[in-house]
N, C-alpha and C positions, 0 to 999 in steps of 0.2 A: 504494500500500500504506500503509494507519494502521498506525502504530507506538505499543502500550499501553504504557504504564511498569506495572512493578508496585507495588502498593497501597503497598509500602514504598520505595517510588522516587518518588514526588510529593511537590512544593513542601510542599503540607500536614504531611504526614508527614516530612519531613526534620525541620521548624521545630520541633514537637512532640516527636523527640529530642534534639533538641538542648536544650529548654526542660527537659523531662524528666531528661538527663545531669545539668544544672545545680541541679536541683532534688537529686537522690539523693548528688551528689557530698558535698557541707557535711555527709550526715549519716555516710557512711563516713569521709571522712578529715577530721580536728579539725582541720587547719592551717586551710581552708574557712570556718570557724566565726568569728564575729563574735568582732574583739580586743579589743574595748573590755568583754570579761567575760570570766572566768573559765570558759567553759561557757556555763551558764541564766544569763540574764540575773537570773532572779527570787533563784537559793539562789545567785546564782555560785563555783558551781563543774561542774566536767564530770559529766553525765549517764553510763550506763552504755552502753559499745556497743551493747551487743544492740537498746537502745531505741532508740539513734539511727538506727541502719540500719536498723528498721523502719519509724521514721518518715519517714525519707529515703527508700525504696520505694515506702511507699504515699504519698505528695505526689508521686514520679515518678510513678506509674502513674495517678493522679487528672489530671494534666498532660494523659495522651491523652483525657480523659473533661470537660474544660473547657468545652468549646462548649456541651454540654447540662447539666451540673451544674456549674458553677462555685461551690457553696455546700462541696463535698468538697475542691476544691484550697484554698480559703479556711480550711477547718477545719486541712486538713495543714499549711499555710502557718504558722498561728499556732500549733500544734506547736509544731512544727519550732523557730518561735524562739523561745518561750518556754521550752522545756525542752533546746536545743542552741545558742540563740543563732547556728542556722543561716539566714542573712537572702535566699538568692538568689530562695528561694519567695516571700518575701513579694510585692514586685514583679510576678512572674508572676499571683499571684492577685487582686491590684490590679488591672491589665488584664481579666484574666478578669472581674471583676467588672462592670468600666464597660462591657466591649462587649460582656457576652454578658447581663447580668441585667437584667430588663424593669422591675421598679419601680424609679423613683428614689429613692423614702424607703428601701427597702430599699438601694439603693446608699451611700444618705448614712450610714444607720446603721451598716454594714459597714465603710465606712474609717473611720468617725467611732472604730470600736473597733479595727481596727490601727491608725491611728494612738495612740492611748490606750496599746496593747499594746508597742507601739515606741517612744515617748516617755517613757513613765514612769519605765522603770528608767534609762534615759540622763539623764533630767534630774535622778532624785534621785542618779545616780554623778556627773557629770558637768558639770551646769546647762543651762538653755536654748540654750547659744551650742551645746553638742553634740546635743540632740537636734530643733531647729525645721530644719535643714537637711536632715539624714539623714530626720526624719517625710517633710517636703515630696517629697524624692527618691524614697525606698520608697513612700511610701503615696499620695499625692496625684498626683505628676503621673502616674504608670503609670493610675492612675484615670482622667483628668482624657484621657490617650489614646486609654483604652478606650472612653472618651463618642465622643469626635469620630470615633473609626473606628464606634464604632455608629450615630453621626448619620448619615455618608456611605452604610452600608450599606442602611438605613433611607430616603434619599433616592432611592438608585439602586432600590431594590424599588419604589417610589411610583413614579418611570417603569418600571418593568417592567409593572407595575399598568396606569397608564394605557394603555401601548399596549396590553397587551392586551385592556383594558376598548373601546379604539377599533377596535383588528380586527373585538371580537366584534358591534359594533356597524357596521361598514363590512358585516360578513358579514349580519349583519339586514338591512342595507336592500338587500342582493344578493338574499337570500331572499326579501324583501319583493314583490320586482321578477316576481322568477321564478314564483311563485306566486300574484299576482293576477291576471298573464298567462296561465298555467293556467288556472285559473278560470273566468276571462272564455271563455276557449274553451271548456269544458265549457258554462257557461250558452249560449253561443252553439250548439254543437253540441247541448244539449239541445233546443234551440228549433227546429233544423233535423230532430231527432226524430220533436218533433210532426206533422209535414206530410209525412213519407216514409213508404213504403210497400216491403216486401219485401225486397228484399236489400238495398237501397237504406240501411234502417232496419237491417238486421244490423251495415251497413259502418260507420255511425254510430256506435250504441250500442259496437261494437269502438273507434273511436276515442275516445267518450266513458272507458270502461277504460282506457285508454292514457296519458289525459291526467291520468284522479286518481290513477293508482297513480302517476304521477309524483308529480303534486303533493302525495299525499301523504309520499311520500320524501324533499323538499325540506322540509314542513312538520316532520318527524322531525328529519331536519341541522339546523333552524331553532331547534326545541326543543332540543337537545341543547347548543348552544352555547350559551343564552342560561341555562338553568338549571341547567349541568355545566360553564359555562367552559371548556371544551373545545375542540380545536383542530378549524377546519372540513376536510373532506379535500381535497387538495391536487386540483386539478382547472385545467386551461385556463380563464381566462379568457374572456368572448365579446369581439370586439371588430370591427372595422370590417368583417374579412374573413368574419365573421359574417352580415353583415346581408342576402346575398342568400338565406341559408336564411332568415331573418326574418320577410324580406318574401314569401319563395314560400308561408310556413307562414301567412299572410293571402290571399294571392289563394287559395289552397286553401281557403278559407271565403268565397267570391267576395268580397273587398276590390279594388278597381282599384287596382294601386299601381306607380308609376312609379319604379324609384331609379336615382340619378346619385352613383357614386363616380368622383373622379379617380383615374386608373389610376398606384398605383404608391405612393397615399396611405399612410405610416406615420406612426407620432405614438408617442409613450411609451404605454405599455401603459395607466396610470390615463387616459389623456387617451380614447384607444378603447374602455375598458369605459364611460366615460361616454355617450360619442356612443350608442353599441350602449346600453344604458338608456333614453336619451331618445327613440328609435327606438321601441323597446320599447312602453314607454309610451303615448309618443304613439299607434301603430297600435291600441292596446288602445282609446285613445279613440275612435279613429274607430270602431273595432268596436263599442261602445257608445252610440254618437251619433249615428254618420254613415255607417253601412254600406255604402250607397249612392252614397257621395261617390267622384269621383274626388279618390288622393292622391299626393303629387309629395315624397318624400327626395333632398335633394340634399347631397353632403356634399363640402366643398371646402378645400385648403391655401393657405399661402402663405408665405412667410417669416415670418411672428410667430403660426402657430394652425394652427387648422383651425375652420371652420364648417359648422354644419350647420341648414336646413332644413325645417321637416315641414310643409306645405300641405294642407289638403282644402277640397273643396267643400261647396256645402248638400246636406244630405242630403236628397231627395226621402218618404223612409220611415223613421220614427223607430226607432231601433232598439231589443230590450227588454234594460234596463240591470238588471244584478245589483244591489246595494245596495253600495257602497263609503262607505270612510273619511274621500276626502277626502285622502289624503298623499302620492296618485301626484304630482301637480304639485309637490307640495311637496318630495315626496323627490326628484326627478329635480334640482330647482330647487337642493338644498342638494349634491347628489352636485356640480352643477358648479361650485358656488363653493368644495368643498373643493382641486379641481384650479384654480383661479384663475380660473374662466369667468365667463361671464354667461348668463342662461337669460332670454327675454321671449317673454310668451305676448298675443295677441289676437284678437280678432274679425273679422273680413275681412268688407266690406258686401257681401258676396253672401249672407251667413249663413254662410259655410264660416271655417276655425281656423289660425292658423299659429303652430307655435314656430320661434323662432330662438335659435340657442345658437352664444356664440363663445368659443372655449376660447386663452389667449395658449400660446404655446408656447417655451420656452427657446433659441434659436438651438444649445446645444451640446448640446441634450437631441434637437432635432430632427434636428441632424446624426447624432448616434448611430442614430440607429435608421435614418437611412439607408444 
């Protein structure tokens, strides 16, 4: 069971009456009121109740309204002391200033004239030795706060920022993955189109519908993150246990495909959606290239990883290739050097293709997931 506090029961809301109390008190009761005047610092002598207590209200009630207008508790603030010689507000608005107001010139100008506003009558009553201390206290260092708590807040959005900018960018090249995949089997099942006959071609073109209404669902999620920052929706990851549907969903468009998992294989979840990718990929190539080829996954552990595998032969019959990018290799290649792997691709003198990828694996990350 979640337990809500209510609105008036939050850290927030406490801090903010209490800041508030201290702001309205100085203007109802004169004891509150700066000693070093008579009242107004300016005519010194005492202001009329009725003004003070409304100026002490509305400075309280501008208190709860600081986050977003800190230029109304800054006007009550100098008020207040100017015609009450009531000082707790100043402070209060000093912070509000430095952590909540976005230009800095506007920042400088602002204390530059409370301080002005608080120093002047203390120095012509009093001399420098009484108002450079008091300035420095009220006006400056509550300022000089407000910065550094904006600078921290300001740094921690920046990584907010970034991770989010690298999700949305982790989720693209997921999408990426998924949908040239697509594709590739549309072009392929189109081609198998051409040459069918009857029902044959009904059962086809039905899977050809199948596969773009997918991919274009996928192309929709893909769009929506990228140009609405948007969260992608929370869905299973593919990963190692994955890969016998994978591979069935290739020999189901005659691909020969041999796969060898060690039985009982786990790995942290980033480390399996990679494997399951470069699977992926890799088959899309052969579907591309080497249709014909027989191909051999093998995917294996041991105490420091897991490796994986992808073998084909020479393809006997070219296959017809859709037109790509170019960033399947590349993307599969950077997905596993973000998990710590290595990806290496080559030529095999039969003419046939092999990737091998070897992913290190943490000893206490791989215990876990056993």
């Amino acid at each position: 069971m979640v337990i809500r506090r209510a609105p008036w029961l939050r850290p927030g809301r406490a801090v903010d009456g209490v800041l508030a109390t201290a702001c309205v008190l100085p203007g109802v009761w004169q004891d509150l009121q700066s000693g070093l005047f008579n009242g107004s610092p300016i005519v010194n002598r005492p202001a009329p109740l009725g003004i003070t207590v409304t100026l002490g209200l509305a400075t309280g009630v501008a208190v709860f309204d600081r986050r977003s207008r800190p230029l109304l508790l800054y006007a009550g603030a100098v008020a207040c002391w100017l015609v009450a010689g009531a000082w707790p507000a100043v402070p209060v608005a000093q912070y509000a200033v430095g952590a909540y107001l976005r230009s800095l010139r506007l920042r400088v100008v602002l204390t530059v004239a409370m301080v002005a506003a608080v120093s002047m009558p203390m120095w012509l009553a009093y001399g420098a030795d009484a108002s450079l201390p008091i300035s420095l206290a009220m006006c400056i260092l509550p300022t000089l706060a407000g910065l550094f708590v904006a600078s921290r807040r300001a740094q921690e959005q920046l990584l907010v920022d970034q991770a989010r900018a690298e999700e949305r960018a982790q989720i693209a090249r997921d999408m990426h993955d998924v949908v040239t995949h697509r594709v590739s089997l549309m072009v392929l099942h189109a081609t198998a189109l051409a040459s069918a006959e009857g029902r044959g071609a009904v059962e086809v073109a039905g899977q050809i519908q199948i596969i773009g209404r997918a991919a274009l669902e996928e192309l929709r999620t893909l769009v929506g993150v990228l140009r609405d920052g948007g969260d992608a929706p929370l869905r299973p990851q593919p990963g190692v246990a994955d890969l016998a549907e994978l591979v069935d969903a290739s020999r189901a468009l005659g691909l020969t495909v041999e796969l060898s998992v060690e039985d009982g294989l786990r790995a942290p979840a980033l480390v399996e959606q990679a494997v399951y990718r470069v699977v992926q990929e890799a088959l899309t190539n052969v579907h591309r290239h080497a249709r014909t080829a027989r191909t051999t996954v093998v995917v294996a552990s041991d105490d420091d990883g897991v490796s994986l595998a992808v073998r084909n032969g020479a393809s006997a019959v070219a296959a017809t290739a859709a037109p790509r990018g170019g960033h399947g290799l590349l993307g599969i290649s950077e997905r596993v050097r973000l998990v710590g792997g290595t990806l290496s691709t080559r030529r095999q003198p039969d003419g046939g293709f092999e990737v091998l990828v070897r992913i290190p694996v943490a000893r206490e990350a791989w215990e876990m997931e056993r």
